[in-house]
C-alpha positions in Angstrom: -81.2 -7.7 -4.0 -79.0 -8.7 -6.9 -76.8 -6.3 -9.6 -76.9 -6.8 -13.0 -74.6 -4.9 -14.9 -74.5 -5.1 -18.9 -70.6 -4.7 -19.7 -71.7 -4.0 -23.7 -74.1 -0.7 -22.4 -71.1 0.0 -19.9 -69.0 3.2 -21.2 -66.4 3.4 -18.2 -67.4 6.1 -16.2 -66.8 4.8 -13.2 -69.4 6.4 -11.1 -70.3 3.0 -9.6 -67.0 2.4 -8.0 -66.5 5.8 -7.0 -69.5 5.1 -5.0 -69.3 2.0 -3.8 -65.6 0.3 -4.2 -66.3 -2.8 -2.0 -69.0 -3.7 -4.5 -67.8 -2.4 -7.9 -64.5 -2.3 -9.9 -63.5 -1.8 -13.6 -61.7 -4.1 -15.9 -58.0 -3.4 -16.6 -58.7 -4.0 -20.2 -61.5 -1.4 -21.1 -62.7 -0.5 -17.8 -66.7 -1.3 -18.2 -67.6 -2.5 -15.1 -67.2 -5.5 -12.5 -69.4 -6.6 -10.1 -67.7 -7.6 -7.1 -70.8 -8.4 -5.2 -73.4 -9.6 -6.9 -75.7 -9.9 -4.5 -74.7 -7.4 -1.7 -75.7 -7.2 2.5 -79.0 -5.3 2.9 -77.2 -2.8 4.8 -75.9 -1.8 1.5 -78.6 -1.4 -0.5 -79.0 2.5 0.1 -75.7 3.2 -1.8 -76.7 0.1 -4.1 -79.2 2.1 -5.5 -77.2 5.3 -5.4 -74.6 3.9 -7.7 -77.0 2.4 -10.3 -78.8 5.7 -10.1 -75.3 7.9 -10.8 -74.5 5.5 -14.3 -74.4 8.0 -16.8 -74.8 4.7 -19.5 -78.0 3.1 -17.6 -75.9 0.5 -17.6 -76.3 -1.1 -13.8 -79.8 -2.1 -12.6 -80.7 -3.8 -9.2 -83.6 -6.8 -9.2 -85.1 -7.1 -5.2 
């Protein structure tokens, strides 16, 4: 599995990192978001998909 997130779509929400923190963050300088972990453990994938599922922007998508 591997995250792409598209920072330009992003609008800040946060939703990602509230769900999954070890995996996403948000910039200091306009808060669109970081991926920590591009290509995270299996084990993670559930919450993965949660996270991309909870942006309100569409902005996160997940490529298996």
């Amino acid at each position: 599995m591997k995250i792409k997130a598209d920072t330009g779509r992003c609008i800040g929400a946060g939703m990602c990192v509230l769900t999954l923190p070890q995996v996403f963050d948000q910039s200091e300088d306009d808060g669109t978001v970081v991926v920590l972990d591009a290509e995270p453990p299996a084990d993670l994938a559930p919450a993965v998909k949660r996270a991309v599922q909870l942006c309100p922007s569409g902005a996160l998508s997940v490529e298996e």
